[in-house]
C-alpha positions, 0 to 999 in steps of 0.5 A, a space after each residue: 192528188 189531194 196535196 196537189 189540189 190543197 197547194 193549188 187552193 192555198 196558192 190561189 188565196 194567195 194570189 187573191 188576197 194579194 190582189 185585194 191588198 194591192 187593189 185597196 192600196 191603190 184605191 187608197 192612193 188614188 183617194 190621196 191623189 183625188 184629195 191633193 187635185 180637189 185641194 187647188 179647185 173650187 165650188 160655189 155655195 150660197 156663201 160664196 167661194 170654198 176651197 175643199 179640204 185635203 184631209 179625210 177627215 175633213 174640218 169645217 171648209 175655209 171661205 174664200 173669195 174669187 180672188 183666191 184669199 180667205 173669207 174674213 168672218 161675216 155677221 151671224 145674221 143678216 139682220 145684225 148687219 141691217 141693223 148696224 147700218 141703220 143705226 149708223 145712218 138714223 143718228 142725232 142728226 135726223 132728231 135735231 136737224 132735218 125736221 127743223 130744215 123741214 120747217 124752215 125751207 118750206 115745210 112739204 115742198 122741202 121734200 122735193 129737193 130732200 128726195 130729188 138728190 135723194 134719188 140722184 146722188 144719196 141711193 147711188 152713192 149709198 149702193 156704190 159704197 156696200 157694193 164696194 166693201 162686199 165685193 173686195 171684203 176689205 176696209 175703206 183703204 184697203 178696198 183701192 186695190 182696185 186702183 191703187 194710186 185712190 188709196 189715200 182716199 181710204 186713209 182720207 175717210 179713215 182720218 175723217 171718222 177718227 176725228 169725228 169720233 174726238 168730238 161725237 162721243 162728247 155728245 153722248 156724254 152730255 145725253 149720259 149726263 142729262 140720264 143720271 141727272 133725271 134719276 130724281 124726283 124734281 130735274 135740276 132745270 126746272 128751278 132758279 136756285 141752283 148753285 150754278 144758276 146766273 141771276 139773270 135766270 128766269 122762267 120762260 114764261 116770263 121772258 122768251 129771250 133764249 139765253 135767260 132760260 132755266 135750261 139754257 143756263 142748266 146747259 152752259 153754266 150747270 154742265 159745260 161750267 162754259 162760265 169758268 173759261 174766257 175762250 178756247 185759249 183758256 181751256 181749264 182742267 176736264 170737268 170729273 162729272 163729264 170725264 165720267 160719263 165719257 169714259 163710261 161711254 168709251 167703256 160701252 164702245 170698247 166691249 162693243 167693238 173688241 170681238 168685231 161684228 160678232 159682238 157689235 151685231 147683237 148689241 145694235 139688237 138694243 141700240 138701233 131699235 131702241 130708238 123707234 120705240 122712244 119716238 112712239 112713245 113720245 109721239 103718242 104723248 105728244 099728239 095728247 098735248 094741247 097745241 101739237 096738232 098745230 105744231 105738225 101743221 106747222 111741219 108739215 105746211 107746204 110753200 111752194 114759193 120757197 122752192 125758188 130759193 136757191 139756199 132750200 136746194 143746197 140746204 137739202 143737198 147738204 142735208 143727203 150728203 150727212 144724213 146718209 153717212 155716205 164719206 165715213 168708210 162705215 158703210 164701206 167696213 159693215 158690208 166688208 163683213 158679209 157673205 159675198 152673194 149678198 143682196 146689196 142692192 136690196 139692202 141700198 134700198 132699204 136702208 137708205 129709205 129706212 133713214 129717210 123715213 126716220 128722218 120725216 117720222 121724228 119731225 112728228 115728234 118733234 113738232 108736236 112738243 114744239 107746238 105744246 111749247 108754243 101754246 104754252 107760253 103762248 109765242 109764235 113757234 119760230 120762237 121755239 123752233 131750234 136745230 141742234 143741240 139746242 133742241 136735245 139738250 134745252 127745248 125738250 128737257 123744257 118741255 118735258 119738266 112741264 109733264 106729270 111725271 116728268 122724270 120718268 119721261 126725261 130718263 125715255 129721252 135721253 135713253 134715246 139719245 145715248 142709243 141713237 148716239 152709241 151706234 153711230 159711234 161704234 159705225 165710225 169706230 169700225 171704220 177706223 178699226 177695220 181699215 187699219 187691220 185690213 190695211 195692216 195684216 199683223 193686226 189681225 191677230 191682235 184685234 183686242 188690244 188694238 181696238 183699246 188703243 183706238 178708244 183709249 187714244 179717242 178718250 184722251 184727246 175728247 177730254 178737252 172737249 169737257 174742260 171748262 172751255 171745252 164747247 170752244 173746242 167742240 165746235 172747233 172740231 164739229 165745224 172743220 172735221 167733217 166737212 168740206 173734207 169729206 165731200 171732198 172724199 166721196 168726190 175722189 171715190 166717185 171718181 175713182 170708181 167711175 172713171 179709172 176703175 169702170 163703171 162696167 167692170 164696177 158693174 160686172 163685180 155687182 152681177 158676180 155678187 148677186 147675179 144681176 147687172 145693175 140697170 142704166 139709171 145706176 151707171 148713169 148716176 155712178 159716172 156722171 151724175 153723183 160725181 157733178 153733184 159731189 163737185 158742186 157741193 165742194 165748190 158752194 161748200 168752199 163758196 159759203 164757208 163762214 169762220 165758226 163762232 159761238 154765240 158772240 165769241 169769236 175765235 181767234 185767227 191761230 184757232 182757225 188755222 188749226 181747223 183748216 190743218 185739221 180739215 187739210 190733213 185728211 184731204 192732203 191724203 189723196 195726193 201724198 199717198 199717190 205721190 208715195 205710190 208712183 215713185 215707189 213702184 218699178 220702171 218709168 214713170 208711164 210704167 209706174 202710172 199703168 201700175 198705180 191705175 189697173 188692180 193689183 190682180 191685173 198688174 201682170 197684163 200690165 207686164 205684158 204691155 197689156 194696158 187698157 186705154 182711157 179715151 173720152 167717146 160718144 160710146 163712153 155716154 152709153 157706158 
């Protein structure tokens, strides 16, 4: 009986390790299984999309897009991308140009039309352009997957910033120039006997005329040796003292940009505050001087009556257009990098306003060394009053050689000059770089090298701009790369998102990003108002184009051809590439027009016969 009774025992554990066995085992398959089902579903997080991993052991989750792709990498913090834009934005320009249009167009009225196309085109088009780039995490080409017949208007701004960038890096090697040249005890501009001086030289105070001064002859004679070339035909070897400091500059861009946004958002931490603290600095020494406070006034007084002047409104329109960097695929680029629920319209915002604040804040500056300048040699302030290079590079070194400790003071300056230089570089850089990889997947993994290739290629076609007869060059370039090209580029752009894409599916991405739709005021700007804008200021650009000069020299016709190749090639993007697109897609030719104008997540609706209709109604006014 006992035997019985142990056989039945033993085969009772039996049976009930054999249950745990088989109850763990499945347990464990239904683990896999739920682990394989989870692998294809998705949850959302304050970064964005996330699929969740198919191992046990899970590694750190993949970010992915609600498209389904993987999430590129993103800035490490939200203030490294801030700072990225705003140093982009805030750029030479807002030193040496707006302050003198301040001055010139009426001094406080100019603000009106400054911030009445800043309200009605530079903030819409600005947010349209973040929004953009964070919505479909992709370059200024790559992000026409919306509409793909636009996307030569990618590779149109990507040309555009390449460009730029043949010449921009020049100016940061004259401001690196000017740096070494004031580690010393007297500047090399404050006196007339210098081996590069003319005999023409003199003291300002004794002759106002510009081109006689110390500075302007350290400029062209001591830096741009522009004495050696006869014209743009006779350009001369790279000067070695200026080939230098462009290849430092170059040197700066690469380990800056060659990691992506990892690197380039802590070095912008110097780069794009630095500035700020230079113009404090140099505002309060300004206001010290005597006669600043009647430059400011000079600033800062009102003439309603120039407001009548249609050339004050078209000056601050294109003053918006530039100022903002809105056409470059930077803003496009930088904000392809962020986590998809950014807030970019609060950024718009902030930024956009940052800019102009800058713009206004350094008229302060400026003005008030101008109205020393002026009280000094005791001259009108027109007399004084430059825009451009003019101002940088030969009336502050002038007034700066006149204060004690003026090598301290010149190092400050042109400190600011290269960081607000260097920035704004690395913006169109990023632009290049990112549109191409993204465009060019394979490049990816090579990001390093191909960065190299970029500033390397950049680096040896600026060397004609610092030749003997490099200035020709110069401004050969600055007059025709950037121009009426990219007002037209922002036009397309406009109007591709506007009117083929949707400003209410534009809209819908926006509300799916931050989760609020945005207002009336926005679409009404997106679909009619900045795109009328963009198209006035092509036709007054196209209306009011001058041949370039400099100063008395005039540029050869074949020299002006080259410049309108220059400006044609990367407008004549936008139709090649939709030529290209329509006869390489399948079908007839109102197949290939469905295919080439819905997004490429929606080309099977498009196979479906599933074609959405473009009409013209009095419901389109009510978007």
């Amino acid at each position: 009986q006992k035997k019985n009774s142990y056989n039945s025992d033993k085969v009772f554990l039996e049976a009930k390790i054999e249950f745990f066995f088989n109850h763990l085992h499945f347990s464990l398959l239904l683990i896999g299984l739920k682990y394989k089902a989870l692998a294809g579903t998705r949850s959302i997080d304050e970064n964005g999309v996330q699929f969740t991993s198919t191992t046990l052991v899970a590694p750190a989750p993949t970010q992915t897009h609600p498209s389904g792709e993987e999430e590129r990498e993103t800035w490490g913090k939200k203030i490294d991308f801030l700072l990225s834009v705003i140093g982009f934005a805030v750029d030479l320009a807002n030193v040496w140009r707006f302050p003198y249009l301040c001055y010139k167009n009426g001094g406080g009225a100019f603000l009106v039309p400054y911030l009445f196309f800043m309200v009605i085109a530079g903030m819409p088009l600005f947010y349209m352009e973040l929004a953009l780039g964070q919505y479909n995490r992709e370059g200024a080409a790559g992000v026409w997957k919306i509409c793909p017949i636009f996307k030569g208007v990618g590779f149109t701004v990507i040309l555009i910033s390449l460009y730029v960038g043949f010449y921009y890096n020049v100016i940061i090697s004259w401001a690196l120039f000017y740096l070494f040249s004031s580690f010393t005890s007297e500047l090399p501009w404050v006196h007339c006997n210098n081996t590069w001086n003319s005999p023409n030289c003199s003291d300002w105070a004794d002759n106002m005329v510009m081109v006689l001064t110390k500075t302007f002859i350290f400029l062209r004679r001591g830096v741009l040796h522009i004495q050696d070339s006869n014209g743009i035909d006779d350009l001369g070897r790279p000067r070695w003292q200026l080939t230098s400091c462009l290849g430092v500059v170059i040197v700066l861009l690469y380990f800056s940009l060659w990691k992506g946004v990892k690197t380039s958002g802590k070095v912008v931490w110097i780069t794009a505050t630095m500035p700020y603290v230079v113009l404090t600095v140099l505002l309060l020494r300004g206001v010290t001087l005597p006669g600043a406070i009647d430059g400011i006034k000079a600033y800062l007084s009102v003439d309603f009556l120039r407001l009548c002047d249609a050339k004050v409104w078209i000056e601050a329109a294109t003053q918006i257009c530039f100022s903002l960097g809105v056409g470059f695929g930077v803003l496009i680029a930088f904000s392809s990098y962020n986590k998809f629920s950014n807030n970019c319209y609060r950024d718009a915002i902030i930024t956009s306003s940052i800019n102009s604040l800058t713009s206004f804040f350094s008229g302060f500056v400026v003005f008030s060394f101008l109205g020393y300048m002026s009280h000094k040699h005791n001259v009108a302030l027109d007399k004084v009053a430059r825009d451009g290079a003019g101002l940088v590079f030969v009336i502050y070194p002038e007034a700066i050689a006149t204060l004690p400790g003026s090598s301290v003071w010149a190092v400050i300056f042109f400190i600011m000059l290269l960081t607000l230089g260097i920035d704004s570089a690395m913006g169109g850089m990023e632009s290049v770089i990112t549109g191409l990889i993204d465009e060019f997947k394979f490049l990816h993994k090579h990001r390093e090298l191909f960065t190299l290739f970029i500033v390397v290629s950049t680096f040896l076609i600026s060397l004609f701009c610092v030749t003997n007869g490099g200035m020709y060059v110069f401004t050969l370039l600055d007059h025709f790369a950037a121009g009426t090209s990219i007002l037209f580029g922002v036009l397309i752009e406009a109007i591709g998102i506007a009117w083929f894409y949707g400003v209410d599916r534009f809209s819908d991405d926006i509300e799916e990003m931050i989760g609020q739709r945005p207002g009336m005021y926005w679409r009404l700007c997106w679909k009619f108002v900045s795109p009328c804008f963009l198209l006035f200021m092509v036709c007054v650009s196209f209306a009011t184009f001058n041949p370039p000069n400099y100063g008395s020299y005039t540029f050869p016709p074949w020299a002006n051809m080259v410049g309108w190749c220059l400006a044609m090639s990367s407008m004549a993007m936008v139709p090649l590439y939709a030529i290209y697109k329509l006869c390489t897609l399948p079908g007839k030719f109102c197949d290939r027009l469905a295919y080439a104008i819905t997004p490429e997540t929606e080309h099977h609706l498009v196979d479906n016969g599933e074609v959405r209709q473009y009409t013209v109604s009095a419901d389109a006014t009510m978007i």
